[in-house]
ZAMARGU-4260 file (C-alpha; in steps of 0.2 Angstrom, whole numbers, plus 5000, padded with zeros to 4 digits):
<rodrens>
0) 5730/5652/5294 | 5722/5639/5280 | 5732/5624/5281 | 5722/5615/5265 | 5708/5620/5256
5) 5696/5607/5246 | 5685/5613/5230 | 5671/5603/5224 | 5670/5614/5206 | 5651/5606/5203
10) 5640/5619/5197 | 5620/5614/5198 | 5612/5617/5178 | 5593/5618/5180 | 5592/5612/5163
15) 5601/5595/5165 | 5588/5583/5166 | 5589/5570/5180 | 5603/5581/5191 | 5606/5571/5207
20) 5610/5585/5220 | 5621/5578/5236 | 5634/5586/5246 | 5652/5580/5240 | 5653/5566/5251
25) 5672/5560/5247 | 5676/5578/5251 | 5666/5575/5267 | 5675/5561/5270 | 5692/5569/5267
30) 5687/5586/5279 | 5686/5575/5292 | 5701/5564/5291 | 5712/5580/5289 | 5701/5589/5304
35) 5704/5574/5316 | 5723/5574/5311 | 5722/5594/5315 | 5726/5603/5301 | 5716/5618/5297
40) 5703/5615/5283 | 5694/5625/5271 | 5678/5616/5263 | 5671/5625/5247 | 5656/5617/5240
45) 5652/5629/5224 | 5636/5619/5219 | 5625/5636/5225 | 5639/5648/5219 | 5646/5657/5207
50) 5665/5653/5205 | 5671/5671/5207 | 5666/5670/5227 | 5675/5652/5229 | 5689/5661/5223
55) 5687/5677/5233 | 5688/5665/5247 | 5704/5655/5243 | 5712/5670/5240 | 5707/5677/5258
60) 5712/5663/5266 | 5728/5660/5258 | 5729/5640/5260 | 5745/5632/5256 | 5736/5618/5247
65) 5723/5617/5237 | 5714/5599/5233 | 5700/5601/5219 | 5689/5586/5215 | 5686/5583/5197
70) 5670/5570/5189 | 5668/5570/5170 | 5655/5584/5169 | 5668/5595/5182 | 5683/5591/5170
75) 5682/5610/5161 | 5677/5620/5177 | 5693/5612/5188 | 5705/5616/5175 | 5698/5634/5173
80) 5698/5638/5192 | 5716/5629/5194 | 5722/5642/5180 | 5714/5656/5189 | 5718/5653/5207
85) 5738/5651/5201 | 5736/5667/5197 | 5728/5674/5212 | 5738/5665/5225 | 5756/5664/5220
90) 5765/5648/5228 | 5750/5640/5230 | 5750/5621/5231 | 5738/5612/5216 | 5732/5596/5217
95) 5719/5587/5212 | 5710/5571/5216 | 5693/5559/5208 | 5687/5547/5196 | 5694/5559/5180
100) 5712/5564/5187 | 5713/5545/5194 | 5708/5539/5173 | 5719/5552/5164 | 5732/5557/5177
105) 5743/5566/5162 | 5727/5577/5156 | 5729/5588/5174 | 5747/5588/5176 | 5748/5605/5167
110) 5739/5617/5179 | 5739/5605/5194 | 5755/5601/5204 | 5751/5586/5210 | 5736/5571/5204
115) 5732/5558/5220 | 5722/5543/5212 | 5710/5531/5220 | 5707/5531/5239 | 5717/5546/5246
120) 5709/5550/5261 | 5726/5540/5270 | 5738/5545/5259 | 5733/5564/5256 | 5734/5569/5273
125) 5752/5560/5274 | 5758/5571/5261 | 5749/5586/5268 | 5758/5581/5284 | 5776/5580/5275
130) 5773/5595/5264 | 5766/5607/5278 | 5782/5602/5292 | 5796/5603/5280 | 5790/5615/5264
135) 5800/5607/5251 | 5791/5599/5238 | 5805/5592/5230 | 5812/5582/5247 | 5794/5575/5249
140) 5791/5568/5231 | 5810/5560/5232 | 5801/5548/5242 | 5785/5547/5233 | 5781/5530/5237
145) 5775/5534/5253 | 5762/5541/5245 | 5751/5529/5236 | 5744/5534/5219 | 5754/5551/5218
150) 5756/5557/5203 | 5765/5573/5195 | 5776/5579/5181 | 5793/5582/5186 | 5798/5600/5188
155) 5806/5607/5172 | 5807/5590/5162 | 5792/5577/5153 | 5796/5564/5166 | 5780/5558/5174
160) 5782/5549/5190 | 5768/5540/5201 | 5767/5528/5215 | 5752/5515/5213 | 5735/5519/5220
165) 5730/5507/5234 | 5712/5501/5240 | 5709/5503/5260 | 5703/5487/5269 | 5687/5485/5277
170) 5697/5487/5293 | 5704/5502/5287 | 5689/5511/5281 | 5679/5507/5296 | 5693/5516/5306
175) 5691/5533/5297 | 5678/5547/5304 | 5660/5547/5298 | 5659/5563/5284 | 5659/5582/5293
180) 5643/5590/5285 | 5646/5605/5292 | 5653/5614/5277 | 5639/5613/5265 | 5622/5624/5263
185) 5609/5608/5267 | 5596/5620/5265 | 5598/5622/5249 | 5600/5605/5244 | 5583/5601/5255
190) 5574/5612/5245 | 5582/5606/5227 | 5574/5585/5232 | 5558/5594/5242 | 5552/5602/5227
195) 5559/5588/5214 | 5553/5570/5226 | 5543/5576/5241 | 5558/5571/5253 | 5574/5579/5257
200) 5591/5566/5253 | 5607/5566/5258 | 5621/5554/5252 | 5629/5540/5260 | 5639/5525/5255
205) 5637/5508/5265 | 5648/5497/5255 | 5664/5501/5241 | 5668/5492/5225 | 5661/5479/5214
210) 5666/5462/5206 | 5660/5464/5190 | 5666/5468/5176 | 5653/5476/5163 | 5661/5483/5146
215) 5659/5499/5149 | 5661/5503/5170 | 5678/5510/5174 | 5677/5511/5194 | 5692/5522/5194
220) 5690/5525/5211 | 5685/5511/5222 | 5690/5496/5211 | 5682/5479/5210 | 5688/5476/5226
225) 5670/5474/5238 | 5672/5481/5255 | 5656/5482/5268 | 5656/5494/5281 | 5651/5490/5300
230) 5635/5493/5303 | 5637/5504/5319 | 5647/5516/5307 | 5634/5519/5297 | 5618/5521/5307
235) 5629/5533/5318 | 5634/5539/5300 | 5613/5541/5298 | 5611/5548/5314 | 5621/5565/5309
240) 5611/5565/5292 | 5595/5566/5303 | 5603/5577/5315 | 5605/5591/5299 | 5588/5590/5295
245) 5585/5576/5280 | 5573/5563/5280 | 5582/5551/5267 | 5596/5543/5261 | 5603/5540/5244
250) 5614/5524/5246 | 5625/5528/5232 | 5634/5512/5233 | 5640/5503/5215 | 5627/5490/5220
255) 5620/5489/5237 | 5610/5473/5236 | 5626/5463/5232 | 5627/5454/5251 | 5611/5449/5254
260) 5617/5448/5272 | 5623/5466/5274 | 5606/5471/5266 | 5597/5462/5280 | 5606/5469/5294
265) 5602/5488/5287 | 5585/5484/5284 | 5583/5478/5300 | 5592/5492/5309 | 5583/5504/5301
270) 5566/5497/5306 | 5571/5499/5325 | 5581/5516/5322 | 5576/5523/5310 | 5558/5521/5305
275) 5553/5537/5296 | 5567/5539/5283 | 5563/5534/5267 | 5579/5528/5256 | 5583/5524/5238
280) 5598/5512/5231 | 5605/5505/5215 | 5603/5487/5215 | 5607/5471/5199 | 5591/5464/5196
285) 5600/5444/5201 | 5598/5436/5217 | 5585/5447/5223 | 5570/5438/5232 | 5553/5442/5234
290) 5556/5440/5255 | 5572/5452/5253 | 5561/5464/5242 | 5549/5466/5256 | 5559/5468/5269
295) 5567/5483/5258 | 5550/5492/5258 | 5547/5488/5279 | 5562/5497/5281 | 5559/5511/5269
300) 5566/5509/5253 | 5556/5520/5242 | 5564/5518/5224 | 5577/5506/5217 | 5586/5511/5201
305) 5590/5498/5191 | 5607/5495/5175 | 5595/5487/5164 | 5604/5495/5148 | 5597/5486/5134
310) 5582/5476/5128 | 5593/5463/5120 | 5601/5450/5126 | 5614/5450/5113 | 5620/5467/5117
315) 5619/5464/5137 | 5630/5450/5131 | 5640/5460/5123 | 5642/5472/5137 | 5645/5457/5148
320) 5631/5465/5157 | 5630/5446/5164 | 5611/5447/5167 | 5598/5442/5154 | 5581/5452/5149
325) 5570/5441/5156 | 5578/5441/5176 | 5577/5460/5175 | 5560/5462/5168 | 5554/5450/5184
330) 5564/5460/5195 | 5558/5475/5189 | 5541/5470/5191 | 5545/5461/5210 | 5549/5477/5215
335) 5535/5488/5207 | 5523/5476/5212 | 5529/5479/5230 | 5525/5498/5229 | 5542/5501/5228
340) 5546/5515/5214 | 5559/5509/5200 | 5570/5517/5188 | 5580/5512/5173 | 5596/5515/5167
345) 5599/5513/5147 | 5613/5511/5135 | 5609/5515/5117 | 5622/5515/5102 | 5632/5502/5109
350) 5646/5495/5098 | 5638/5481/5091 | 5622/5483/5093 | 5609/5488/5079 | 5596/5500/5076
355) 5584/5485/5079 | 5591/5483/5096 | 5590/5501/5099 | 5574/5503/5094 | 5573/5487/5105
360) 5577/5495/5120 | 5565/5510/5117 | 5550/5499/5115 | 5558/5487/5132 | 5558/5502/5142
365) 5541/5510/5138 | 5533/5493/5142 | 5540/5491/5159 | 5533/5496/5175 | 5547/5510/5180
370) 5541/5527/5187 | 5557/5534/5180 | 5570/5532/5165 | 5586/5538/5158 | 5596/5534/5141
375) 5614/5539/5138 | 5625/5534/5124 | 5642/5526/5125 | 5655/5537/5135 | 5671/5526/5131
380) 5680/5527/5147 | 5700/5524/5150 | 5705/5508/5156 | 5686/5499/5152 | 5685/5485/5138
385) 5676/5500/5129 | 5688/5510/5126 | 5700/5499/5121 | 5687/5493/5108 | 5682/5509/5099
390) 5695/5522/5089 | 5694/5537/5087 | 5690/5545/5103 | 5693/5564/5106 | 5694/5569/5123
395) 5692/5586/5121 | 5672/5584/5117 | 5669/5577/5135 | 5652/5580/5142 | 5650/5596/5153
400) 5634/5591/5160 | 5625/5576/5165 | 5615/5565/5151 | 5623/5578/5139 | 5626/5562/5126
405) 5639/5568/5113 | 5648/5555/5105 | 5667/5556/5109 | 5672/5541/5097 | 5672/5537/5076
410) 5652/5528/5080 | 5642/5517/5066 | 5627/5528/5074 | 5621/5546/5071 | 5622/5557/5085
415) 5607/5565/5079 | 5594/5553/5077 | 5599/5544/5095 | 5597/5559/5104 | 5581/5564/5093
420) 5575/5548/5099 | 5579/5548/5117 | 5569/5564/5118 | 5553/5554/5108 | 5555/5542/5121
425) 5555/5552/5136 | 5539/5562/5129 | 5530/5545/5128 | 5536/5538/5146 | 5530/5557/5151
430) 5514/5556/5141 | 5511/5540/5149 | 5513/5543/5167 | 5503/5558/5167 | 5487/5546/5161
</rodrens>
């Protein structure tokens, strides 16, 4: 019997531009904790398939509980399959878990029994633990702060309850497992980065959290509190991506160039371990030398993407991006003269900001040396300097697919001529690369 059950309710859109296909990986993460701690788990990954078979599964296997993963774009899809499965599986334990249920905990306290916010791979197995051995929910959630960020509505009345979420410790996290991978359909994936970059991808995560503070970045799950991993975790981490047939990694850390020092060891583990995976990263564009850029590409780092934003100063200012445009265009270019690829990440329709700066921005972007680029408009956030600044917002109009840029909030700026000009400016960047 199906002890628990986890869901990631993605479902791939070939029409979304600049899709980053991975394996779940904190769902990867959580499989192995509640594997080693022996309870019998059930791994859906609906990425590749249609809901209707995710469902026909859970309702085969009966699980007691049910843990569903919800992102912004997954928001619609996780409530929809919720509703559903409470239908097919009477009794059936709903929680849910990620950066939207950790932001707006009250938005799934309707069709989920439980919300578990921030790093539950601790604390969801203790309920699961408590919940499975005794079978009354009530008894457990009398003592809820055993269980840190809980979440729930009480039964039968308004009252919310919750206990704080809490951050694991670098000696914590470097006691879980490495990620089981042996849920997902690697195959496909493969073929979704062979045919889009000429090398095959999986995710991995060598450091949590980051200390600043820009305007707009929420960090709902893994805080501002930065955390390195021990080195021996993650190339034995690297090993099991090889052994499941990948040639790459995509470090998806908040900033993985932050300690130059953790950098360094990687780089130069990978030369001796690993010398024929090729990698990408996000990374500031402060504090990076032309010594660390190159031992980066010796170690196979094939593309760095890049928060540059804006083209103004006053609106990275405004952002408290704390970078300026001149550092980021010397980085930019320190990399791309290294034969390291680069992308761009851009902000347009700030609050603040102008339609000189926009068109600022536009013009910064096409004049750098970047081999990719992407734009979105403001997503205001809860709990970010952002959303506290505009009014307005509507939650209902959240996006349902990557870059989808609605506006969600009263703007000074028309939705219409941004996104006409985001799609002018990616014809140009396209016209130009094809020179």
């Amino acid at each position: 019997m199906t002890d628990v059950a986890l869901i990631y309710p993605y479902q791939y859109n070939k029409h979304a531009r600049n899709a980053m296909l991975f394996h779940p990986l904190g769902i990867a993460q959580l499989s192995a904790v509640l594997r080693k701690k022996g309870f019998a788990t059930l791994v859906l990954d609906a990425t590749f398939r249609d809901f209707d078979e995710v469902q026909g599964e859970i309702q085969h296997a009966k699980p007691r509980i049910v843990g569903i993963y919800v992102m912004l774009t997954m928001t619609e899809n996780a409530r929809m399959l919720a509703k559903k499965l409470r239908e097919l599986v009477p009794g059936l334990l709903l929680v849910c878990g990620g950066p939207m249920p950790t932001l707006r905990p009250e938005q799934f306290s309707t069709e989920f029994d439980l919300v578990f916010r921030g790093e539950a791979s601790e604390s969801f197995p203790g309920f699961c633990r408590d919940y499975l051995s005794s079978g009354s929910l009530t008894d457990i959630l009398d003592h809820c702060h055993r269980y840190p960020g809980i979440f729930f509505q009480k039964p039968g009345t308004d009252t919310v309850i919750g206990s704080p979420p809490r951050s694991h410790t670098e000696r914590e996290l470097n006691r879980l497992p490495i990620p089981d991978l042996s849920d997902y359909d690697h195959s496909r994936y493969q073929q979704f980065w062979e045919e889009r970059e000429n090398f095959r991808p999986a995710c991995i995560m060598t450091t949590y959290g980051c200390p600043y503070a820009c305007d707009f970045c929420s960090k709902p799950v893994f805080g501002r509190y930065f955390r390195r991993r021990q080195m021996d975790r993650i190339m034995e981490e690297i090993h099991n991506i090889w052994s499941q047939g990948y040639d790459g990694l995509w470090i998806a850390d908040d900033c993985f160039t932050l300690d130059p020092d953790h950098v360094r060891l990687f780089c130069d583990r990978m030369i001796r371990e690993q010398p024929g995976m090729r990698w990408s990263c996000l990374s500031r564009t402060d504090r990076i030398t032309g010594n660390q850029v190159e031992l980066m590409r010796r170690a196979g780092c094939k593309k760095v993407f890049f928060g540059l934003e804006s083209g103004s100063d006053e609106v990275l200012r405004i952002m408290n991006k704390k970078m300026s445009v001149s550092v980021a265009e010397r980085t930019v270019r320190l990399f791309a003269g290294s034969g390291i690829e680069t992308a761009g990440f851009f902000m347009v329709g700030y609050p603040g900001e102008t339609i000189e700066t926009i068109e600022q921005t536009f013009a910064w972007a096409l004049s750098l040396p970047l081999d990719e680029i992407s734009f979105t408009i403001p997503f205001p956030l809860p709990d970010t300097s952002l959303y506290r600044r505009v009014y307005g917002v509507q939650p209902d109009r959240e996006w349902r697919y990557e870059n989808e840029n609605r506006i969600i909030y009263n703007s000074e700026f028309d939705e219409a001529y941004l996104n006409r000009r985001i799609n002018e400016t990616y014809e140009q960047f396209n016209a130009r690369k094809a020179c």
